[in-house]
Gaussian input, Z-matrix of N, CA and C with variables (Angstrom, degrees):
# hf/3-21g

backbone

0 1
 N
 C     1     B1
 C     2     B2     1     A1
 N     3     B3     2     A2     1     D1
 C     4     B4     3     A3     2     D2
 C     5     B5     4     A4     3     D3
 N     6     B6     5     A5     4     D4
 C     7     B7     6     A6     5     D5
 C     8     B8     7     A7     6     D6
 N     9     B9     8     A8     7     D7
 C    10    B10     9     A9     8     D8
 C    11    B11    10    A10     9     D9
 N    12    B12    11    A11    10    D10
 C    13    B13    12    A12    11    D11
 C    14    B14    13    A13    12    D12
 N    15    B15    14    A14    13    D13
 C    16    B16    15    A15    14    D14
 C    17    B17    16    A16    15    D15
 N    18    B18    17    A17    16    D16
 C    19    B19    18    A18    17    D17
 C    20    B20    19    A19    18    D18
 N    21    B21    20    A20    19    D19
 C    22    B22    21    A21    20    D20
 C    23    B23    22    A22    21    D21
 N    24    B24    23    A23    22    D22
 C    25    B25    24    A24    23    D23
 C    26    B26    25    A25    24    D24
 N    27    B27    26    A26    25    D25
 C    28    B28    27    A27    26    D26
 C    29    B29    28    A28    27    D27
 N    30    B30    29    A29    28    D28
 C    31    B31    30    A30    29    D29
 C    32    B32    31    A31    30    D30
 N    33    B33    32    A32    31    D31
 C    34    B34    33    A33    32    D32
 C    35    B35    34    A34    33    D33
 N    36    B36    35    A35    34    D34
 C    37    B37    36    A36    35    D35
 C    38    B38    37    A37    36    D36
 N    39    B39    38    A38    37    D37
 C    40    B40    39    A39    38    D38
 C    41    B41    40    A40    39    D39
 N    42    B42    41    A41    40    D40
 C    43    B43    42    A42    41    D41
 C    44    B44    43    A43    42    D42
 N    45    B45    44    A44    43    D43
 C    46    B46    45    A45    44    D44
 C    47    B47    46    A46    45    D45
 N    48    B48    47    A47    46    D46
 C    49    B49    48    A48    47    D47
 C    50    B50    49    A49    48    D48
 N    51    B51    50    A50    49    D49
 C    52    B52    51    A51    50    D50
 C    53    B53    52    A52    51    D51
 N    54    B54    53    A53    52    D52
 C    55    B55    54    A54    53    D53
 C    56    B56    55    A55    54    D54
 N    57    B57    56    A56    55    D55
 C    58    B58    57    A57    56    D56
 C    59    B59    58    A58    57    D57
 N    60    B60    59    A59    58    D58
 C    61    B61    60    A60    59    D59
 C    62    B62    61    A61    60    D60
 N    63    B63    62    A62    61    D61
 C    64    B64    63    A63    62    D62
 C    65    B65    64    A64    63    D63
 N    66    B66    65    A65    64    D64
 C    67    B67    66    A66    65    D65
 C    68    B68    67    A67    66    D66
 N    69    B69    68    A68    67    D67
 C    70    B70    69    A69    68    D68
 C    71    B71    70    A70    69    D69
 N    72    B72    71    A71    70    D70
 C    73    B73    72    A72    71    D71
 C    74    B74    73    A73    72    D72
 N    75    B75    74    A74    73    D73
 C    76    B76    75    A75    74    D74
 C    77    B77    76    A76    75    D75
 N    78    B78    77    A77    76    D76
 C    79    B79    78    A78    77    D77
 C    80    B80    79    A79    78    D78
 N    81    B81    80    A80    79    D79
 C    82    B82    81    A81    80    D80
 C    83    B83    82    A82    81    D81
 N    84    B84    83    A83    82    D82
 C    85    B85    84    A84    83    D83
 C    86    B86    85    A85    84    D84
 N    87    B87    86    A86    85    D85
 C    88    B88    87    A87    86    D86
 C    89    B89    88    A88    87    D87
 N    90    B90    89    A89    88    D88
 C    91    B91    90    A90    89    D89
 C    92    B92    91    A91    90    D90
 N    93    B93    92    A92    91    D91
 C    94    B94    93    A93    92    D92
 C    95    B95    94    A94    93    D93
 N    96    B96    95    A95    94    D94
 C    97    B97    96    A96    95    D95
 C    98    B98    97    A97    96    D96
 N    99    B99    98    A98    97    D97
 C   100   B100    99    A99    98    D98
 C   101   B101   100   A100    99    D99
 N   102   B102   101   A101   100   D100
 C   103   B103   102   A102   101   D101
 C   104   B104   103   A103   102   D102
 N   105   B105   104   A104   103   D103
 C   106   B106   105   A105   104   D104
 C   107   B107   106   A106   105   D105
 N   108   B108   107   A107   106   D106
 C   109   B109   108   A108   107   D107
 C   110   B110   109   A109   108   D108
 N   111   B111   110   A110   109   D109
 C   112   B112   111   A111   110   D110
 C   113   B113   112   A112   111   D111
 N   114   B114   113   A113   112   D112
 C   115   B115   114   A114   113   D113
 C   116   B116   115   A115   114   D114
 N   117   B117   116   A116   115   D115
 C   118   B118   117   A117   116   D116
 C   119   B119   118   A118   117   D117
 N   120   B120   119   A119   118   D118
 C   121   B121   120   A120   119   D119
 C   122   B122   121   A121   120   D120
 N   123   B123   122   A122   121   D121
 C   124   B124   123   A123   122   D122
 C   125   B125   124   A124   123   D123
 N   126   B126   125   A125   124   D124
 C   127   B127   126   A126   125   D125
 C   128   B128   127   A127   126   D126
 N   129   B129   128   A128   127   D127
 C   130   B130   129   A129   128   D128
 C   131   B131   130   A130   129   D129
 N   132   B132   131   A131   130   D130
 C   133   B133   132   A132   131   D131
 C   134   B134   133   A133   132   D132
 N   135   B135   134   A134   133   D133
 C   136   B136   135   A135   134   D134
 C   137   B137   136   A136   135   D135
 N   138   B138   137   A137   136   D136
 C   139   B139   138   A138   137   D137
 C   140   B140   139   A139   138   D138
 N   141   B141   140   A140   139   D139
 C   142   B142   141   A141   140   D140
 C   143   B143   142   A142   141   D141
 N   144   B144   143   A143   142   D142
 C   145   B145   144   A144   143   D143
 C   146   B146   145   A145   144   D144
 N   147   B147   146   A146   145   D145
 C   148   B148   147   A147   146   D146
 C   149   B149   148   A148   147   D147
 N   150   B150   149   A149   148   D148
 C   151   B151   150   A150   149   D149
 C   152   B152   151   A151   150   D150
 N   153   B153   152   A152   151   D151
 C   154   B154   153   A153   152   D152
 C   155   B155   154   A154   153   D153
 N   156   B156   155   A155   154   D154
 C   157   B157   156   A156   155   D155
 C   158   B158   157   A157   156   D156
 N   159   B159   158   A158   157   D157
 C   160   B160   159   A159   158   D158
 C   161   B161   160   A160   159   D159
 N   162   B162   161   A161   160   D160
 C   163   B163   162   A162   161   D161
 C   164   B164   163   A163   162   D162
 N   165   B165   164   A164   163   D163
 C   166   B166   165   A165   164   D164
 C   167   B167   166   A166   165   D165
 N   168   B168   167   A167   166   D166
 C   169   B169   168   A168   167   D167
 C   170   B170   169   A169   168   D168
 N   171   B171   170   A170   169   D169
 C   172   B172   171   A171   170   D170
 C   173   B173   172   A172   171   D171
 N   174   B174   173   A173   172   D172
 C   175   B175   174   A174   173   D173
 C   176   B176   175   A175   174   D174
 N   177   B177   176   A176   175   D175
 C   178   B178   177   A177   176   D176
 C   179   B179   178   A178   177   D177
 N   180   B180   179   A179   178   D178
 C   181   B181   180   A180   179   D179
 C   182   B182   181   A181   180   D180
 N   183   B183   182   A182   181   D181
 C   184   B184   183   A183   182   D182
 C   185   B185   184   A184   183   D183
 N   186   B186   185   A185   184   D184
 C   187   B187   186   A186   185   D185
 C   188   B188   187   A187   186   D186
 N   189   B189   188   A188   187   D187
 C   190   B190   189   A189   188   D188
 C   191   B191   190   A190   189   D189
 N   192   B192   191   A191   190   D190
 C   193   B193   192   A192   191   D191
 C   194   B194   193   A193   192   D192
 N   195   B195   194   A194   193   D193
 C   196   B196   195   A195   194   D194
 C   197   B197   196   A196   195   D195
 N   198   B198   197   A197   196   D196
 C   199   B199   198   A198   197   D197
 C   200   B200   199   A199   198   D198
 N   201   B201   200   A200   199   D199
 C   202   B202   201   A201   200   D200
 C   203   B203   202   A202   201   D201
 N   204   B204   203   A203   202   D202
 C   205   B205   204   A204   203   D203
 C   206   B206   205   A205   204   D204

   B1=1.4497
   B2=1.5285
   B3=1.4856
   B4=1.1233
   B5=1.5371
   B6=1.4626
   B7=1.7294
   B8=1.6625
   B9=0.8216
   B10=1.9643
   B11=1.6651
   B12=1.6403
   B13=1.3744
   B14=1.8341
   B15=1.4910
   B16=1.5511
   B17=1.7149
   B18=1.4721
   B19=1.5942
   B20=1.2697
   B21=1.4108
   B22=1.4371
   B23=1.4973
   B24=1.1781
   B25=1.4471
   B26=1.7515
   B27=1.2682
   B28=1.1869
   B29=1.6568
   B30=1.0775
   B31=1.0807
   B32=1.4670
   B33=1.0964
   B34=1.6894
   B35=1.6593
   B36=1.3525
   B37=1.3503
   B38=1.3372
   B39=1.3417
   B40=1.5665
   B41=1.7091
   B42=1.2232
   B43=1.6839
   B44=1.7526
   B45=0.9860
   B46=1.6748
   B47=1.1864
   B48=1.3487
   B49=1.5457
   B50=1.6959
   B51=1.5924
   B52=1.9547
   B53=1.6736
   B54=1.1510
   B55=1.2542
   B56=1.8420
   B57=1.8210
   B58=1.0366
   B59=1.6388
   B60=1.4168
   B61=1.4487
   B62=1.6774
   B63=0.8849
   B64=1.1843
   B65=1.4211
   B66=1.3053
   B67=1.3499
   B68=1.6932
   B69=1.6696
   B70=1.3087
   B71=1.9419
   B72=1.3595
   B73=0.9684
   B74=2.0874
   B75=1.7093
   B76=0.9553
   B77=1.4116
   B78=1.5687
   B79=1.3266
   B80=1.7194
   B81=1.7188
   B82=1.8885
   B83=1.6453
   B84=1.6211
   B85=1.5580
   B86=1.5150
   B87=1.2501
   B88=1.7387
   B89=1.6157
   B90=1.3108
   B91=1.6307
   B92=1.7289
   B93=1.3346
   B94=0.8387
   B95=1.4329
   B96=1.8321
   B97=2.2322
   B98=1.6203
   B99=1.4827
   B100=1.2811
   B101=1.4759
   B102=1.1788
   B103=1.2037
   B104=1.5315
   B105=1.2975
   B106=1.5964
   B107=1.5006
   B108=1.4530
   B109=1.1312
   B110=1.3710
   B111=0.8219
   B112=2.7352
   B113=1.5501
   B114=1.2692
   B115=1.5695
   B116=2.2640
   B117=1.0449
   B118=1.5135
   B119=1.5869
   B120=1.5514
   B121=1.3248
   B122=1.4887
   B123=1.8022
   B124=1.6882
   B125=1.5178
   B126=1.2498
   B127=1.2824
   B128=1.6695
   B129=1.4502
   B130=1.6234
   B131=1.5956
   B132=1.9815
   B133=1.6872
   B134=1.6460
   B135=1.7446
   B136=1.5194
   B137=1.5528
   B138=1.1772
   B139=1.6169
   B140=1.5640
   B141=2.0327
   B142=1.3020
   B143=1.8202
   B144=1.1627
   B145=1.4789
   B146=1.5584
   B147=1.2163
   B148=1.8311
   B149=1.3443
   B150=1.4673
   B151=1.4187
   B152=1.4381
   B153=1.2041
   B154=1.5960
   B155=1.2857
   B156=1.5340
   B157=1.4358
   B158=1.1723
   B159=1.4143
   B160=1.3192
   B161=1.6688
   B162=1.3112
   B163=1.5454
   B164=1.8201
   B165=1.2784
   B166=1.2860
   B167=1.1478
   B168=1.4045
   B169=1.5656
   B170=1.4536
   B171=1.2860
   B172=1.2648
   B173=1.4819
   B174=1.5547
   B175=1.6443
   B176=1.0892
   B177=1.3426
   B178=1.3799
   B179=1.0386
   B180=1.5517
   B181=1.4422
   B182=1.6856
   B183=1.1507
   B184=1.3752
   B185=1.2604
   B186=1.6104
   B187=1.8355
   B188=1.3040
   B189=0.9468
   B190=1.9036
   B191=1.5787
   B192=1.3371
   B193=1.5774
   B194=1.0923
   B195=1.3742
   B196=1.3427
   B197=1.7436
   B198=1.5817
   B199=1.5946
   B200=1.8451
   B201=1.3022
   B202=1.7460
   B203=1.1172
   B204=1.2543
   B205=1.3917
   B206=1.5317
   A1=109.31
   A2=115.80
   A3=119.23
   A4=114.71
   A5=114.15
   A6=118.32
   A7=120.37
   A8=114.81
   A9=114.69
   A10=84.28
   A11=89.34
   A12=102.89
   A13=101.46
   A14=125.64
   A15=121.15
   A16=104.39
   A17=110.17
   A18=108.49
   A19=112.61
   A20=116.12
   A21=117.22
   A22=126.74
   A23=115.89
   A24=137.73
   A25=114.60
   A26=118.10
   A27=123.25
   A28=120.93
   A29=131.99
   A30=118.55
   A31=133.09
   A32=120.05
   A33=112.10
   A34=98.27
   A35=98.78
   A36=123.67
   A37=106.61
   A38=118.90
   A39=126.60
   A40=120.00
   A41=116.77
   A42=124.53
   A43=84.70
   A44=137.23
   A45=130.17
   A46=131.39
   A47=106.83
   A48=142.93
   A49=112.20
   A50=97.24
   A51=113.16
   A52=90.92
   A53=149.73
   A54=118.24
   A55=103.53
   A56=116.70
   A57=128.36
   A58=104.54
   A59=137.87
   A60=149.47
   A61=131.36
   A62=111.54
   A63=137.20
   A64=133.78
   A65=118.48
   A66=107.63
   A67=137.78
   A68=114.54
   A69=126.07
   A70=93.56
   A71=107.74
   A72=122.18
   A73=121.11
   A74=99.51
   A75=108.68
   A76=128.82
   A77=101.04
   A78=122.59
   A79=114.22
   A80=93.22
   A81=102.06
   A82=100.13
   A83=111.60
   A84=98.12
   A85=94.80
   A86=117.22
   A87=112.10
   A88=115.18
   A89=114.16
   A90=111.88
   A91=87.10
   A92=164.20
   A93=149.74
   A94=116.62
   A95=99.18
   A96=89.93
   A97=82.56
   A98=156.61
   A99=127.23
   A100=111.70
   A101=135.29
   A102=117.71
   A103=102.45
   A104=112.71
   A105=109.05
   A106=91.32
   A107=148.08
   A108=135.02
   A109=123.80
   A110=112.90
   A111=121.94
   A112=108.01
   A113=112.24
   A114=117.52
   A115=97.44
   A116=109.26
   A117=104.11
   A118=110.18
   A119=120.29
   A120=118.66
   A121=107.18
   A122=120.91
   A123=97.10
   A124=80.94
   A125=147.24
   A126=132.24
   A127=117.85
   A128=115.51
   A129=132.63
   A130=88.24
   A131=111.96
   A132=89.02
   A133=105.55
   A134=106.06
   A135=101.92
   A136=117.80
   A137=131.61
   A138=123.62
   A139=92.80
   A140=89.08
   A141=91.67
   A142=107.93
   A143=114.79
   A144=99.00
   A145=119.73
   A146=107.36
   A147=132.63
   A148=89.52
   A149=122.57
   A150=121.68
   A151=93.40
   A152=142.97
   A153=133.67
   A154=120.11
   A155=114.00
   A156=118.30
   A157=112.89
   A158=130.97
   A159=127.52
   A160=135.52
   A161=95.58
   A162=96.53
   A163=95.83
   A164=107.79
   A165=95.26
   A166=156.42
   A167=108.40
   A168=125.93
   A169=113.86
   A170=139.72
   A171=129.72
   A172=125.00
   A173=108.46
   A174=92.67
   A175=114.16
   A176=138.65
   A177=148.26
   A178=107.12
   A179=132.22
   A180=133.83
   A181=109.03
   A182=104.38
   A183=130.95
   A184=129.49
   A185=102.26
   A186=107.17
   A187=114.84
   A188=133.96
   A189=110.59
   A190=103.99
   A191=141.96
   A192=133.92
   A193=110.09
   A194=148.18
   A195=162.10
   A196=121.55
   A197=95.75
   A198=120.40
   A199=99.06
   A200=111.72
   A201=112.06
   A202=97.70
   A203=135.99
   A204=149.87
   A205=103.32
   D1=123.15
   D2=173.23
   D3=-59.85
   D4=166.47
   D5=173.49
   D6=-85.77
   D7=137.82
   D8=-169.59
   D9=-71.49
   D10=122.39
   D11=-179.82
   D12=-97.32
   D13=116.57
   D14=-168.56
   D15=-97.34
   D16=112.76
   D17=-171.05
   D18=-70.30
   D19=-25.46
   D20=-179.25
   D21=-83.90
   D22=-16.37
   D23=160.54
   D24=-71.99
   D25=-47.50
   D26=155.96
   D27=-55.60
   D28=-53.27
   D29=155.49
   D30=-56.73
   D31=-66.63
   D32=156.58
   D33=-5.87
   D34=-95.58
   D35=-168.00
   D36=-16.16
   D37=-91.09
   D38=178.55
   D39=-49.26
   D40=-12.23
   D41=-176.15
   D42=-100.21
   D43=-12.90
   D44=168.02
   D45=-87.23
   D46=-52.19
   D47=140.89
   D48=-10.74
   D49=-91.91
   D50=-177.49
   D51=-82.13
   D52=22.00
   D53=159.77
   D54=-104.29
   D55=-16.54
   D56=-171.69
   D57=-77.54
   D58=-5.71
   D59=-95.11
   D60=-5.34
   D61=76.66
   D62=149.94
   D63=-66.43
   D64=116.75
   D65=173.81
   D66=-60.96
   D67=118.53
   D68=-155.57
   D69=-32.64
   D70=-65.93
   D71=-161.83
   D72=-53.95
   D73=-34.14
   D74=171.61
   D75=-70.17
   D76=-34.08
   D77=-178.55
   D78=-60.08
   D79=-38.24
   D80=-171.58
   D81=-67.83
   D82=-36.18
   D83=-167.80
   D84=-67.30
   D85=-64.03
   D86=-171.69
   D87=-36.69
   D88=-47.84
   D89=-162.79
   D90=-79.11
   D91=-34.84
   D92=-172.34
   D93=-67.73
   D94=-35.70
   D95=-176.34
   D96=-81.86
   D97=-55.48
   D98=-161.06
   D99=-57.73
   D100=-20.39
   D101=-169.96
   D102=-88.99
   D103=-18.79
   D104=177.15
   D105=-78.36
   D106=-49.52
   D107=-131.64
   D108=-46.16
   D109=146.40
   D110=-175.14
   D111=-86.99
   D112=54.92
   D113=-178.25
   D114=-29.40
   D115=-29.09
   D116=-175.51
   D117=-77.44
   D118=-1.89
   D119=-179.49
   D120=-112.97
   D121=154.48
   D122=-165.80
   D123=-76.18
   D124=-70.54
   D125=-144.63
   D126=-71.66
   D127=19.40
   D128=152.93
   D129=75.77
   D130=15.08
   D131=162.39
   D132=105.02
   D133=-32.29
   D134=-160.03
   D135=-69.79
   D136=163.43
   D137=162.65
   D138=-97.36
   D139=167.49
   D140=-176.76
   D141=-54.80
   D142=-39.76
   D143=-158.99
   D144=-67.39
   D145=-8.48
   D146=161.95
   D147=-56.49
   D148=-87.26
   D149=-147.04
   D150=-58.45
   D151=-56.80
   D152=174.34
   D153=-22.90
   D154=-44.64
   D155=176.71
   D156=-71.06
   D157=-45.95
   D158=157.54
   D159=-45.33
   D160=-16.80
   D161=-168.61
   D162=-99.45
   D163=-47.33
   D164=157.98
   D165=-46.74
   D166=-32.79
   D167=142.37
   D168=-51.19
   D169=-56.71
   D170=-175.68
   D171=-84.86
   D172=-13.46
   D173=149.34
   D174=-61.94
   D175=-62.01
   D176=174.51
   D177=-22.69
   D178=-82.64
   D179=173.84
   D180=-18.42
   D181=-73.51
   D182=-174.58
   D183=-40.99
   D184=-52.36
   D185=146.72
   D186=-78.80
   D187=-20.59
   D188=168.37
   D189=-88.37
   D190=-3.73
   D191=135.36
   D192=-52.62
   D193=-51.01
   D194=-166.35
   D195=-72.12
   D196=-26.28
   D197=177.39
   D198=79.64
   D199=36.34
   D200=-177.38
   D201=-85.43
   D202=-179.74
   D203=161.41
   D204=-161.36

């Protein structure tokens, strides 16, 4: 069984993401595993290489909040 892929969460996601500067590309892997994520599983479903994509996105976020580059 595939994962309920949520389009509107994905968008959010990536329109928060690349408007914060975020990389286009980084942003699509991250906003794609949250919008799949299994709120019914504790780890929301992801594999590690999901959460990688996510975490990479939020350093990113995080240093361009921070003014890092």
């Amino acid at each position: 069984m595939s994962k309920e892929f949520k389009e509107n969460v994905y968008d959010a996601s990536y329109k928060a993401l690349t408007e914060s500067g975020v990389d286009e590309d980084v942003a699509d892997k991250a906003s794609r595993v949250v919008a799949s994520d299994d709120e019914s599983k504790s780890d929301l479903g992801r594999t590690p290489e999901d959460q990688e994509a996510v975490n990479q996105a939020m350093q990113s976020y995080w240093g361009n909040q921070r003014g890092e580059k």
